[in-house]
N, CA, C and O of each residue as an XYZ file, in Angstrom:
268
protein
N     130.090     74.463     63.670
C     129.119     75.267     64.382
C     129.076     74.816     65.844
O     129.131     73.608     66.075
N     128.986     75.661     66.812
C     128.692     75.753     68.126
C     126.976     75.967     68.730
O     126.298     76.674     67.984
N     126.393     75.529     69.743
C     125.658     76.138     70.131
C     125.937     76.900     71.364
O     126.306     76.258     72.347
N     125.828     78.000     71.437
C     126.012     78.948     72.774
C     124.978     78.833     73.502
O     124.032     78.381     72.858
N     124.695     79.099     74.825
C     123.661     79.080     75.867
C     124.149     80.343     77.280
O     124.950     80.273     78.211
N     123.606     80.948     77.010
C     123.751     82.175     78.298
C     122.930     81.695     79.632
O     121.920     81.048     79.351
N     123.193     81.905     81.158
C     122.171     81.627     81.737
C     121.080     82.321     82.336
O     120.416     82.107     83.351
N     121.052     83.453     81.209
C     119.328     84.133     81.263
C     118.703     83.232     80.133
O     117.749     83.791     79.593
N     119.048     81.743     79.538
C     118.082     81.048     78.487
C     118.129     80.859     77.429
O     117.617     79.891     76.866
N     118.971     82.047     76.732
C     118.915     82.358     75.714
C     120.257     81.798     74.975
O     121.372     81.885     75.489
N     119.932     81.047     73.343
C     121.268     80.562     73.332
C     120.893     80.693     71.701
O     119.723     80.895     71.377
N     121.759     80.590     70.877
C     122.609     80.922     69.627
C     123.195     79.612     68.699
O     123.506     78.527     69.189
N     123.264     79.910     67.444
C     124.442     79.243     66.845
C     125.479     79.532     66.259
O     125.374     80.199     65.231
N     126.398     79.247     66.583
C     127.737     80.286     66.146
C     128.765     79.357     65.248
O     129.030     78.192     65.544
N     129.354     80.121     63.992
C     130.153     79.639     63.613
C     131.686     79.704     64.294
O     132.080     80.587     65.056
N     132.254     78.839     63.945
C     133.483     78.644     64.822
C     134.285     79.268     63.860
O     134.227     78.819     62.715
N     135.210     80.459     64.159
C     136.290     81.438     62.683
C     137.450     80.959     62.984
O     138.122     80.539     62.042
N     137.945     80.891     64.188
C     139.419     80.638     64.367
C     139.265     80.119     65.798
O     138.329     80.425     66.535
N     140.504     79.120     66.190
C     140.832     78.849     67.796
C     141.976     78.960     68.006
O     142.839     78.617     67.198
N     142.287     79.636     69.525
C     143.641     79.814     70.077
C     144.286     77.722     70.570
O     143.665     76.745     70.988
N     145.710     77.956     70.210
C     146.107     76.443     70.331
C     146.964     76.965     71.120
O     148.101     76.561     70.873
N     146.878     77.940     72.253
C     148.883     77.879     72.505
C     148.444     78.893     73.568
O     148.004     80.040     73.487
N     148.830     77.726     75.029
C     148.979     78.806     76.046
C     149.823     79.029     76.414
O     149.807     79.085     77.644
N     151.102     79.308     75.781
C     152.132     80.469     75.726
C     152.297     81.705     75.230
O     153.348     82.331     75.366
N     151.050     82.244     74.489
C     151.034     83.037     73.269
C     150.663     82.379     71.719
O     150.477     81.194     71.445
N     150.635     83.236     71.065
C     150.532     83.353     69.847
C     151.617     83.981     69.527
O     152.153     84.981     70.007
N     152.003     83.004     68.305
C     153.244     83.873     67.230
C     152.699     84.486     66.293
O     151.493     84.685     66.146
N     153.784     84.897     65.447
C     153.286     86.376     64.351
C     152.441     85.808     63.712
O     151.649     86.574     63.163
N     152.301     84.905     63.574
C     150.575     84.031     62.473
C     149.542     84.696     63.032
O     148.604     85.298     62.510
N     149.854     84.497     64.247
C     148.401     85.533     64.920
C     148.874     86.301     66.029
O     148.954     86.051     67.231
N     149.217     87.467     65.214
C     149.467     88.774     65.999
C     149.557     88.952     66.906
O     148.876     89.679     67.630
N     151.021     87.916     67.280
C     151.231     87.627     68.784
C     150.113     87.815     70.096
O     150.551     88.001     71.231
N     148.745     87.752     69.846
C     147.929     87.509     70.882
C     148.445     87.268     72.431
O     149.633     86.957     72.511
N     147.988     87.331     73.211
C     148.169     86.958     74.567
C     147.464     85.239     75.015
O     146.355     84.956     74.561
N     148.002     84.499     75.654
C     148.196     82.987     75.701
C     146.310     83.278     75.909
O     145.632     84.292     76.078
N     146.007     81.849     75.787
C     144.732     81.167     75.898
C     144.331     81.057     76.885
O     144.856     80.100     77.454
N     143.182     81.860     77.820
C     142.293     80.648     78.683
C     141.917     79.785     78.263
O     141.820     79.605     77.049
N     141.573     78.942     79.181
C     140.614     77.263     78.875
C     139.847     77.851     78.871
O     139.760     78.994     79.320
N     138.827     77.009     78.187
C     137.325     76.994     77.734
C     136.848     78.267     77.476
O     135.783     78.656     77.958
N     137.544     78.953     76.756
C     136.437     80.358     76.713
C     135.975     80.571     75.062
O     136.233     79.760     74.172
N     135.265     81.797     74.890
C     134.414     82.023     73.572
C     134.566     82.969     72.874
O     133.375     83.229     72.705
N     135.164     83.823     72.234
C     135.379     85.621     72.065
C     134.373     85.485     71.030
O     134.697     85.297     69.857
N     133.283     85.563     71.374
C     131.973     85.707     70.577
C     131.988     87.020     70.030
O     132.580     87.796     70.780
N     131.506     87.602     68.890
C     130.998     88.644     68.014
C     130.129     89.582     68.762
O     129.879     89.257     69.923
N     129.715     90.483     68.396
C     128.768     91.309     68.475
C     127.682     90.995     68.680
O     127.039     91.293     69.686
N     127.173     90.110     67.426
C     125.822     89.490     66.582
C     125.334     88.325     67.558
O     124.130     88.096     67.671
N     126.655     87.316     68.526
C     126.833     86.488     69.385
C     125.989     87.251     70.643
O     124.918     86.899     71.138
N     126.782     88.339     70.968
C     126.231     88.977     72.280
C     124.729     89.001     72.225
O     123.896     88.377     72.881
N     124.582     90.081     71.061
C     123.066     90.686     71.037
C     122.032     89.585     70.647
O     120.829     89.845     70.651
N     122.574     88.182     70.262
C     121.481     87.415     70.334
C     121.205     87.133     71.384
O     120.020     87.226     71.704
N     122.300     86.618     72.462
C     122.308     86.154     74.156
C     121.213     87.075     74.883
O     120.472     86.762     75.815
N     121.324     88.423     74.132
C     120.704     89.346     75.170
C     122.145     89.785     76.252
O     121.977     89.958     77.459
N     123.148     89.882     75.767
C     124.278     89.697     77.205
C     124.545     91.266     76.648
O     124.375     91.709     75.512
N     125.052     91.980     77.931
C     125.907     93.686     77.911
C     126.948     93.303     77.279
O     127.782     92.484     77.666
N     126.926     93.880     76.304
C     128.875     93.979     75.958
C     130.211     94.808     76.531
O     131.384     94.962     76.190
N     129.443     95.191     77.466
C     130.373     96.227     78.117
C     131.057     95.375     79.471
O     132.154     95.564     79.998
N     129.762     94.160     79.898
C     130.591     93.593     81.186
C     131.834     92.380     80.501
O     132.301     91.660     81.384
N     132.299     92.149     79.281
C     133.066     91.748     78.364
C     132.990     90.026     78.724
O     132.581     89.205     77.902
N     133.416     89.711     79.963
C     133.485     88.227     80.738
C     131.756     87.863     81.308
O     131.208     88.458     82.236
N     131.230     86.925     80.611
C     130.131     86.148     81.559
C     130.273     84.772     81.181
O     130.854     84.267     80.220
N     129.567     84.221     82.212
C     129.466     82.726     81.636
C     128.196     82.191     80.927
O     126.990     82.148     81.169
N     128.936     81.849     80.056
C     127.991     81.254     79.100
C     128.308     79.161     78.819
O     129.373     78.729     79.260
N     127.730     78.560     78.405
C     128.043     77.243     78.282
C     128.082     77.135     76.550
O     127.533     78.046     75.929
N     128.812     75.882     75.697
C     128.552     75.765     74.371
C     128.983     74.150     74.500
O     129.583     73.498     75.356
N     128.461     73.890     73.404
C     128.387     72.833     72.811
C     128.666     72.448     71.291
O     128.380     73.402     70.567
N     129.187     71.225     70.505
C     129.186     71.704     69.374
C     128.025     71.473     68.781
O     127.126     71.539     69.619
N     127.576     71.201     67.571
C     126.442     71.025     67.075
C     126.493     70.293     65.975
O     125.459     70.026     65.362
């Protein structure tokens, strides 16, 4: 588990489903994806709408921690 934190306050606990290991890509294990940023979160839906965050502006910063 993660804790998420948005900086309008509002922060979450999120289970962790999968992590990208490979900033070259992903192979066919995972549907050749596009390589990894550092530090980022591809939070859920359920993630967003707890933050209170738009899902439409897709990128904000948020901070996490584990828990």
């Amino acid at each position: 588990m993660i804790t998420v934190a948005a900086t309008n306050g509002a922060g979450v606990m999120a289970k962790v489903a999968d992590e990208c290991d490979s900033r070259a890509g992903g192979n066919g294990e995972h549907g050749r994806q596009a390589p990894c940023l550092s530090n980022i979160i591809d939070g859920s839906a359920a993630v967003w709408n707890a933050l209170g965050l738009d899902q439409g502006v897709r990128i904000v910063d948020v901070t996490w921690a584990m828990t």
